[in-house]
C-alpha atoms as a printed R data frame, in Angstrom:
    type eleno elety resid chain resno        x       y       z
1   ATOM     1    CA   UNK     A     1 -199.019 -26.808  -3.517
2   ATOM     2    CA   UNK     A     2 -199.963 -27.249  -7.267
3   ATOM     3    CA   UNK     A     3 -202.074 -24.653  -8.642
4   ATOM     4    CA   UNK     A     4 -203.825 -26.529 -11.239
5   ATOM     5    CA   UNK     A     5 -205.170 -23.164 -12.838
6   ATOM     6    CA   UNK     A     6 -201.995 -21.963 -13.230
7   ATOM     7    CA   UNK     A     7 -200.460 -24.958 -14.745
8   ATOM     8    CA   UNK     A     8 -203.090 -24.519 -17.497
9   ATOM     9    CA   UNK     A     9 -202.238 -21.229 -18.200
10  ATOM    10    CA   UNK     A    10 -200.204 -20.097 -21.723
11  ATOM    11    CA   UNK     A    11 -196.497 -20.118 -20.030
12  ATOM    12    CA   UNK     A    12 -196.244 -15.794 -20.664
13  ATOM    13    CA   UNK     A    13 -199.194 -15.146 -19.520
14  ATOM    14    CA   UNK     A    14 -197.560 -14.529 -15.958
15  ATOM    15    CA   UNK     A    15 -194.820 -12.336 -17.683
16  ATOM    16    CA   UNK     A    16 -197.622 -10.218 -19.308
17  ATOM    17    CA   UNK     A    17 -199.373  -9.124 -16.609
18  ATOM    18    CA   UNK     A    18 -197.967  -6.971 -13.404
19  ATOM    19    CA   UNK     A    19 -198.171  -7.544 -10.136
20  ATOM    20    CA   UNK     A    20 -202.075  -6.183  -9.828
21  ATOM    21    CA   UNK     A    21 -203.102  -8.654 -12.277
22  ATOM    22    CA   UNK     A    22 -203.856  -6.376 -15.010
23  ATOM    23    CA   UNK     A    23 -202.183  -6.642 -18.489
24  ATOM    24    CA   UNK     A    24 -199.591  -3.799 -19.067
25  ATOM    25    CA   UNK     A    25 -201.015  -1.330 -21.654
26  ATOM    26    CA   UNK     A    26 -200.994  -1.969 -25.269
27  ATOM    27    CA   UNK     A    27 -197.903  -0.665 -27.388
28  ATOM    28    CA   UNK     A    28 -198.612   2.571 -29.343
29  ATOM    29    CA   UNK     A    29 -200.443   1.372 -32.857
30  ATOM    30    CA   UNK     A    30 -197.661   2.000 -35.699
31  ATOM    31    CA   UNK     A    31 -199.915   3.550 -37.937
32  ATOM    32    CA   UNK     A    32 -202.454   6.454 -37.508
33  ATOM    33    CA   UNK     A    33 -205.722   5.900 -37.075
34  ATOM    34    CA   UNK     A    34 -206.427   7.896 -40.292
35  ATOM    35    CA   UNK     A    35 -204.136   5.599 -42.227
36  ATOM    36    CA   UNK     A    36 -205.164   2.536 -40.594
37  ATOM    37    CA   UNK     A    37 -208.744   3.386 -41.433
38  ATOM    38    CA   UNK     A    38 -208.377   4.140 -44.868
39  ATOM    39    CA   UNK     A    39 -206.235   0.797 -45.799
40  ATOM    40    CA   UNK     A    40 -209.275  -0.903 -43.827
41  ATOM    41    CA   UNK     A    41 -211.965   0.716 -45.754
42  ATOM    42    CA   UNK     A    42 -210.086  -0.546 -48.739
43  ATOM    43    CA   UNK     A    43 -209.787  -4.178 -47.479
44  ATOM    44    CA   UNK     A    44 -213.945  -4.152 -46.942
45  ATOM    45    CA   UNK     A    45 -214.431  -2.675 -49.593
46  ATOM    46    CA   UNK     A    46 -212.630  -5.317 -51.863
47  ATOM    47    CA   UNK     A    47 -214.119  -7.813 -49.620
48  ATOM    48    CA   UNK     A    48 -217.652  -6.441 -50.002
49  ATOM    49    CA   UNK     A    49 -217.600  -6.578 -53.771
50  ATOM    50    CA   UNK     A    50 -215.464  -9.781 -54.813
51  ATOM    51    CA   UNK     A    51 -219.164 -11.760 -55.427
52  ATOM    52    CA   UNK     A    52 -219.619  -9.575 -58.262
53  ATOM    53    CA   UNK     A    53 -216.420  -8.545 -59.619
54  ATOM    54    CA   UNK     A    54 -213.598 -10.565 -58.105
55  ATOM    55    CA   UNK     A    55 -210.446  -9.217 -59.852
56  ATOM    56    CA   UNK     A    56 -211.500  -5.602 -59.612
57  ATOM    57    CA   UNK     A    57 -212.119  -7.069 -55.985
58  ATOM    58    CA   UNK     A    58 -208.447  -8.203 -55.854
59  ATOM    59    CA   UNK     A    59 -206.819  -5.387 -57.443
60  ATOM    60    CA   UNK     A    60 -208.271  -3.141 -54.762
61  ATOM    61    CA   UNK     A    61 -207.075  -5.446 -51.762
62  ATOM    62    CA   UNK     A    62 -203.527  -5.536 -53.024
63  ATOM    63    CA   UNK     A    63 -204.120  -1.443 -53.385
64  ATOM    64    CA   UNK     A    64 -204.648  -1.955 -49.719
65  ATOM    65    CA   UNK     A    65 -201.902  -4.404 -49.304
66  ATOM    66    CA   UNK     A    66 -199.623  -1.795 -50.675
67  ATOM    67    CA   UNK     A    67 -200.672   1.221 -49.204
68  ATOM    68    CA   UNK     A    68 -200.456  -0.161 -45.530
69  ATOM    69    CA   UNK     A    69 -196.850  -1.518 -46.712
70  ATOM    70    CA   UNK     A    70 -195.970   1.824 -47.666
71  ATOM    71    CA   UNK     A    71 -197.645   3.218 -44.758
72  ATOM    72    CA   UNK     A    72 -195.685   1.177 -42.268
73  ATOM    73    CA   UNK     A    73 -192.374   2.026 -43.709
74  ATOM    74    CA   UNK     A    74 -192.636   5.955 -43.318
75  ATOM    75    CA   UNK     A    75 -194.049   5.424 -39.745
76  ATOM    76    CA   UNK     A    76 -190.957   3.021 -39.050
77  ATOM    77    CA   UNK     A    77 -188.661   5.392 -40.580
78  ATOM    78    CA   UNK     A    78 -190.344   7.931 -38.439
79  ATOM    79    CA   UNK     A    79 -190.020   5.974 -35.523
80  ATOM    80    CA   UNK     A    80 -186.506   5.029 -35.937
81  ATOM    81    CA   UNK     A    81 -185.481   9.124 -36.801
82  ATOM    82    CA   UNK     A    82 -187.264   9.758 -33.527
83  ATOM    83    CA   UNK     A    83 -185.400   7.128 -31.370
84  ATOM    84    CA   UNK     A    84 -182.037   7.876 -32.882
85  ATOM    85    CA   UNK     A    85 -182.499  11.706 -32.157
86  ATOM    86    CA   UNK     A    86 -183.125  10.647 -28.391
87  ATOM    87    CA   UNK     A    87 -179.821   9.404 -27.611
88  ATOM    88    CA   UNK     A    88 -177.067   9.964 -30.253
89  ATOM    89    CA   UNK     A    89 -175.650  13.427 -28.439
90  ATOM    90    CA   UNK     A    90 -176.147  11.823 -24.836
91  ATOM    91    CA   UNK     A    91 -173.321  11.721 -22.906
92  ATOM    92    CA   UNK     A    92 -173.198   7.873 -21.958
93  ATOM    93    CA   UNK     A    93 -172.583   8.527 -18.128
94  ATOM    94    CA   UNK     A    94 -174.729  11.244 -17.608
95  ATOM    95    CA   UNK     A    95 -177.988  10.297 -19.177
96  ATOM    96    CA   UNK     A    96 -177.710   6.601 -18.512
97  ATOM    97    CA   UNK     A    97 -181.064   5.948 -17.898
98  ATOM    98    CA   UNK     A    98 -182.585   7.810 -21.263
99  ATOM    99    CA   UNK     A    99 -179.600   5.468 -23.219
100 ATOM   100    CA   UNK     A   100 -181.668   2.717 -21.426
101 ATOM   101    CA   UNK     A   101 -185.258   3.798 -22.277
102 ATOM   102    CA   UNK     A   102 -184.040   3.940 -26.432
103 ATOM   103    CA   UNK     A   103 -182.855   0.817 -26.270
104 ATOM   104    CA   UNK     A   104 -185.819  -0.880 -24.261
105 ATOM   105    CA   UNK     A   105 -187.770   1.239 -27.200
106 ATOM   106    CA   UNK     A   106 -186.084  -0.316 -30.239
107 ATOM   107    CA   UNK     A   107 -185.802  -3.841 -28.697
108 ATOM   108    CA   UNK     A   108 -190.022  -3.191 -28.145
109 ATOM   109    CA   UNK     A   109 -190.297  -1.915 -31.701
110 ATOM   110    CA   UNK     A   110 -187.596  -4.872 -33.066
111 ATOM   111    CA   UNK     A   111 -189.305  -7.710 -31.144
112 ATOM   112    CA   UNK     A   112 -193.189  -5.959 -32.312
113 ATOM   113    CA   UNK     A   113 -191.652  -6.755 -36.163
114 ATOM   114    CA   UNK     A   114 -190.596  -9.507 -36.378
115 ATOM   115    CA   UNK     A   115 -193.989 -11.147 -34.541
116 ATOM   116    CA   UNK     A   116 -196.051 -10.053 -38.066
């Protein structure tokens, strides 16, 4: 039988959500919050101030720009250290399933990229 409210449904929303019904939880953020919050209290702040000086305004969102570029490549480099210390001395037949879980990792991390 067709299931109009279904049919009107994004086409991954089914592959998004388990068997419950619940979405699965949300990837680990790739910055810490610390970071995260400082680069944002830079963004507001250049947005908060652009009316009355808009290149000062500017200059600090690039600031912002750069330090959450900067930020994100030493947590990716982190991240990618990590992953490659969890399998490069595994023996391939006896830890099988941890060779498994790095690569469903860096396929997560890969696919989480190139989405920005």
């Amino acid at each position: 039988m067709y299931d109009q409210t279904r049919a009107q449904q994004p086409p991954d929303r089914d592959r998004d959500q388990n068997r419950t019904g619940h979405r699965p939880a949300q990837p680990d953020a790739l910055l810490p919050s610390e970071e995260r919050d400082a680069v944002l209290d830079r963004l507001r702040k250049a947005i908060n101030t652009f009316a009355d000086a808009p290149r000062d305004a500017l200059e600090e969102a690039e600031g912002a720009f750069d330090d959450a570029a900067a930020h994100l490549a030493n947590a990716l480099a982190r991240r990618r250290g990590t992953l490659h210390e969890s399998w490069q001395d595994q023996d391939v037949e006896t830890h099988a399933e941890e060779l498994r879980v790095a690569l469903r990792q860096y396929r997560e991390i890969t696919q989480r990229l190139v989405r920005l």
